[in-house]
N, C-alpha and C positions, 0 to 999 in steps of 0.2 A: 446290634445286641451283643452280649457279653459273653456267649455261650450256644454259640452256632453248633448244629450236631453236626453238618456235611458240610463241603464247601459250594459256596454260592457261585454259579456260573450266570454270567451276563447273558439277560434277555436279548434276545434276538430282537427276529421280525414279528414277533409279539405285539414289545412293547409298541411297537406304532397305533397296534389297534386299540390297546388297552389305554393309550393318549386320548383317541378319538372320541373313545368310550366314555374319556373324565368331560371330555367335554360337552358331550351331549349326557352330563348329568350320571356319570357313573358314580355308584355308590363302594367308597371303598369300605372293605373289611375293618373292623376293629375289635385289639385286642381286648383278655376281660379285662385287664388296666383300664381302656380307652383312649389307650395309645395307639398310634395308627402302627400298622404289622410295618415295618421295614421290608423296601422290594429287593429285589437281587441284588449283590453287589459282585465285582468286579472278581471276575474268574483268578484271580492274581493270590487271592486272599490264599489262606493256608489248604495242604492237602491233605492230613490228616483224619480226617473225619471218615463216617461210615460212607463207603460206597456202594455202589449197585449191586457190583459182586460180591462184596459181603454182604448185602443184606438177603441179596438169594440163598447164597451158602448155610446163613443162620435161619431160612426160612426153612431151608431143607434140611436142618438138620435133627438126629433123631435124640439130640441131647440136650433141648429150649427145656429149661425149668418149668415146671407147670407151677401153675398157682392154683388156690382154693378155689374151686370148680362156683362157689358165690358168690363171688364177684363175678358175674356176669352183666350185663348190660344196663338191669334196672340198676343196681350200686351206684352209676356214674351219671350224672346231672350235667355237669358241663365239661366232664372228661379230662375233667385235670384233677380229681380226688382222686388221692394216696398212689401219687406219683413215685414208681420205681426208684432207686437210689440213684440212679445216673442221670434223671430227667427233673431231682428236685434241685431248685436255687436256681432252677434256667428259665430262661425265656423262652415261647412257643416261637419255632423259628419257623417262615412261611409266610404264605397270605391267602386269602381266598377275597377274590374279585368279583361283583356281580355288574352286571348294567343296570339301563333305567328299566327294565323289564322283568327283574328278578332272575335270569338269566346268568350261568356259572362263565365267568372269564376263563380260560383256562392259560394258567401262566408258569413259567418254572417255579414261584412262587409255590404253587399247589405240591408241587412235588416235592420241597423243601418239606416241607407242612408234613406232609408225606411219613418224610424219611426220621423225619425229628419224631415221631412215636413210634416208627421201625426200628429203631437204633435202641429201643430196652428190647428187643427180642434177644432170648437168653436170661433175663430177668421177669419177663411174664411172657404166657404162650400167647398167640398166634389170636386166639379166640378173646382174650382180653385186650389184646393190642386192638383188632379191629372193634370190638363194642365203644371202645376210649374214644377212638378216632369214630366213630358214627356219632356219639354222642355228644362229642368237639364240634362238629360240624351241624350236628342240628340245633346246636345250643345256639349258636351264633350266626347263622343262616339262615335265609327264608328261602321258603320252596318257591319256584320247582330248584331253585343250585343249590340246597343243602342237597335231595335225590340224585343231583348229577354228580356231584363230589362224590358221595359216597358210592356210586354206581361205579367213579373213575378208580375210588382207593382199593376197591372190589378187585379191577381188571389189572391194577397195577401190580399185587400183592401175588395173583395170578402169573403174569409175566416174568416176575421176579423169582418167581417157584421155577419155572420152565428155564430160565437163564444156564443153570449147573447143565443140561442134555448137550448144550452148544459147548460148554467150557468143556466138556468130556472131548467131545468130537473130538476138538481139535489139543488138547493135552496142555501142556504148559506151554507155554511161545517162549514167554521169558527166561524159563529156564533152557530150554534150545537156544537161543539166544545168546543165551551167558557161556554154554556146551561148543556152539559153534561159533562164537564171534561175530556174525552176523544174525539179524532176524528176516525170517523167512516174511517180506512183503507181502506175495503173493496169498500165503495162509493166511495173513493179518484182515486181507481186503476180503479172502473170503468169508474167514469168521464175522468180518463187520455187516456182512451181508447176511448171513445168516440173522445178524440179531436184528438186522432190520424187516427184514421178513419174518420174522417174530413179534416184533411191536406191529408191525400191519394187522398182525392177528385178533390182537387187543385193544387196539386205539385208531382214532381218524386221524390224518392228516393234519391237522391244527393241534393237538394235543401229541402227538410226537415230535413236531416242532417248537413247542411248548418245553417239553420237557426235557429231551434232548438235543437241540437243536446247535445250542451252544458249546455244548460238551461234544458234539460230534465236530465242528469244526475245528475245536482246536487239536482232534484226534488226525483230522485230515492234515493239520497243520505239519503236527509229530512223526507223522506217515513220510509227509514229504522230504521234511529235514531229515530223515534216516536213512528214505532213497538216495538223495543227494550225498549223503555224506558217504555212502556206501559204493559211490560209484567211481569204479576205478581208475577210469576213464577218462577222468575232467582232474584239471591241477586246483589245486584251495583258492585260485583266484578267479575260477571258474565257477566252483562248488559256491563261491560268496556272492560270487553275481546270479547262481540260479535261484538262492536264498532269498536275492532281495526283490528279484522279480516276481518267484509266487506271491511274497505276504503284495508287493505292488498289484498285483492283480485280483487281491481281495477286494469284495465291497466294501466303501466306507462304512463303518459302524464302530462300536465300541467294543467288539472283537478285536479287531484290524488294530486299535491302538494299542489294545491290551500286547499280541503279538509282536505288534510291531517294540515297543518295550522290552521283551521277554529276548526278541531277538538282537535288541541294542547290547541288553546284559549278557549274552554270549557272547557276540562278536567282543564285547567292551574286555569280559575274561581272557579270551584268546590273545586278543593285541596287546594285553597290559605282561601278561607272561610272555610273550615273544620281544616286547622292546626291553622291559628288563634285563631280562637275557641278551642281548643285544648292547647291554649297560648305556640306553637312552636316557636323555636330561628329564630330569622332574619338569622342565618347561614341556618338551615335548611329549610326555606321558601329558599333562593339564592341555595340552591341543587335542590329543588326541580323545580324550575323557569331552574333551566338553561340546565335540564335533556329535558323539555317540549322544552322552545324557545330560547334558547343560549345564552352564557355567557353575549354578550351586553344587547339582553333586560332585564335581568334578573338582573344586574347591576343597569337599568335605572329604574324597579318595585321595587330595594333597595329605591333607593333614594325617589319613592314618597312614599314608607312605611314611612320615617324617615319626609317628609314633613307632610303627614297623621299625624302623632305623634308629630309633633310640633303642627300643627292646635289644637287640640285636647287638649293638655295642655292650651295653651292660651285660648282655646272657653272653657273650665272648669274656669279659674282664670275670663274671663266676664263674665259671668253667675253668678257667685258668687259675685263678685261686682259690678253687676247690680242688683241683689238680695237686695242686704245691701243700695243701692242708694234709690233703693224703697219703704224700709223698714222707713229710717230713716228721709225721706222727702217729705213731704205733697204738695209742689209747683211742679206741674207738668210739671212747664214750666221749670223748675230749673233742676230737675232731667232731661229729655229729654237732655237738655244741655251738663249735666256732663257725660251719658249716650255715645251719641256724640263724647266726647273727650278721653273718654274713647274706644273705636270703632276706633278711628284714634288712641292712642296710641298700640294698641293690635295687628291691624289689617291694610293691605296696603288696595288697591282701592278695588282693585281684591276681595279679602277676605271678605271684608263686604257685599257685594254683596251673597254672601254665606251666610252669619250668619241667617236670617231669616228660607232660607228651610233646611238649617243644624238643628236648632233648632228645625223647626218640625217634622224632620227625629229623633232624637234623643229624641224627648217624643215619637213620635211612636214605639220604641225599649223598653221604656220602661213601656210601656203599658202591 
């Protein structure tokens, strides 16, 4: 869809059941379009969007815009009239899953679903958002899952409120983090623990694997890459082999590829700035790219090396006859001119646009 509110993290051990489910005649959800809802897509996607912690933050806080006290629940028919400014021109992002039984699937899906009418909190309160979301769900649901959805968006909304008492406890991490150069582990694992003995509170066992299941592993994943990197003890040839034996000892799924990708792209960063510097051949930079990400991208990282290296001559030949421009003339209006023309001959639209924070990347290097 065109207009994701959160990012979509990769079902887990879910989707097996939710497989099983289509085959013994699961009924998927459909949108009002009568387009089928789009399921999760790959944790990879972008990270911008509203998160957990923000939406508890905005749940609790005491500055949510109210709205006219009538629009309450009879106004809304299928809970998508007179959509807040940030939720019009988008697609309802989520799914709601039933079986052959009328029976609620419960999938990260739902909590997308979720998050996509949490994310106007701030533009309508709290008691508007949820009448929306009940009446989205009963519009397009048969009981008894329309009643378990909304029982679930009830305990979610709930949990989401309680979130900020655990962020208290433990204070900023990340800013300790940034204060002390390392992050305190131990805190982190505790905090994680905390918020999982908080979801035990509100949810069973299947719908916290549902909804976090995926997000917490790639938490675990980030946990471990930080131990590693943190530890003083092991040399980088070390630290690279323990790297590649956690994600190896993951279970196959589409987590594990998604990772296993994420951690091609770092090592591929790391060894591309080390053999450069080392003034390695563009053949062995292209062995070593296509051993990490394969022969196409690794083709495609030639070609911006070779546009890199054209940039680079030309931003040398301006610099220097900008140099000489300044050197040799006193009218400033004159110079800027020549300056100018010289910037259009060297450089397209695109590129001059560059030239300024190139340049101040490029005294900062040589500082």
């Amino acid at each position: 869809m065109s207009n994701n509110r959160r990012p979509a993290y990769l079902p887990i051990a879910i989707i097996a059941v939710v497989i099983i489910a289509i085959a013994a005649a699961v009924i998927m959800w459909f949108k009002p379009d009568s387009q089928r809802m789009e399921t999760a897509q790959s944790a990879s996607s972008a990270s911008t969007d509203t998160s957990e912690s923000t939406l508890s933050t905005a749940l609790n806080s005491e500055q949510i815009e109210q709205t006219a006290s009538a629009q309450n629940q009879s106004a809304f028919v299928t809970g998508l009239e007179r959509l807040p400014r940030s939720l019009k021109g988008t697609q309802v992002d989520g799914e709601i899953i039933i079986d052959e039984n009328k029976q609620l699937v419960v999938t990260e899906g739902l909590r997308r679903l979720f998050d996509y009418f949490l994310s106007a909190i701030g533009e309508e309160d709290e008691a508007v958002i949820f009448a929306r979301v009940e009446s989205y769900i009963r519009h397009h649901t048969p009981e008894p899952a329309a009643s378990q959805a909304v029982a679930i968006f009830g305990k979610y909304v709930a949990y989401l409120k309680a979130l900020p008492e655990i962020e208290k406890r433990y204070g900023n991490l990340q800013l300790q983090a940034t204060k002390n150069g390392e992050l305190d582990l131990n805190a982190v694992a505790q905090q994680k623990q905390d918020v999982a003995n908080l979801r035990q509170q509100y949810f069973d066992k299947a719908t916290i694997e549902a909804f976090f299941g995926a997000s917490d592993s790639y938490d675990d994943y980030s946990m471990e890459m930080v131990r590693i990197n943190q530890n003083e003890q092991m040399s980088e040839a070390q630290k690279q082999a323990a790297r590649q034996d956690y994600i190896s000892r993951l279970p196959d799924s589409a987590i594990k590829t998604n990772i296993m990708q994420q951690a091609n792209l770092g090592e591929l960063m790391v060894r591309t700035e080390q053999m450069k510097a080392a003034g390695a051949s563009p053949e062995a930079l292209y062995n070593m790219r296509r051993e990490l990400v394969g022969a196409p991208a690794a083709e495609r990282l030639a070609q911006v090396d070779q546009e890199d290296a054209n940039f680079d001559q030309r931003f040398i030949q301006y610099q220097k006859q900008k140099e000489q421009l300044l050197s040799q003339n006193t009218n400033s209006a004159e110079v800027q001119i020549q300056i100018d023309q010289l910037e259009q001959q060297l450089f397209d639209d695109a590129e001059r646009k560059r030239l300024s924070g190139y340049a101040a990347l490029q005294e900062t290097k040589t500082q």
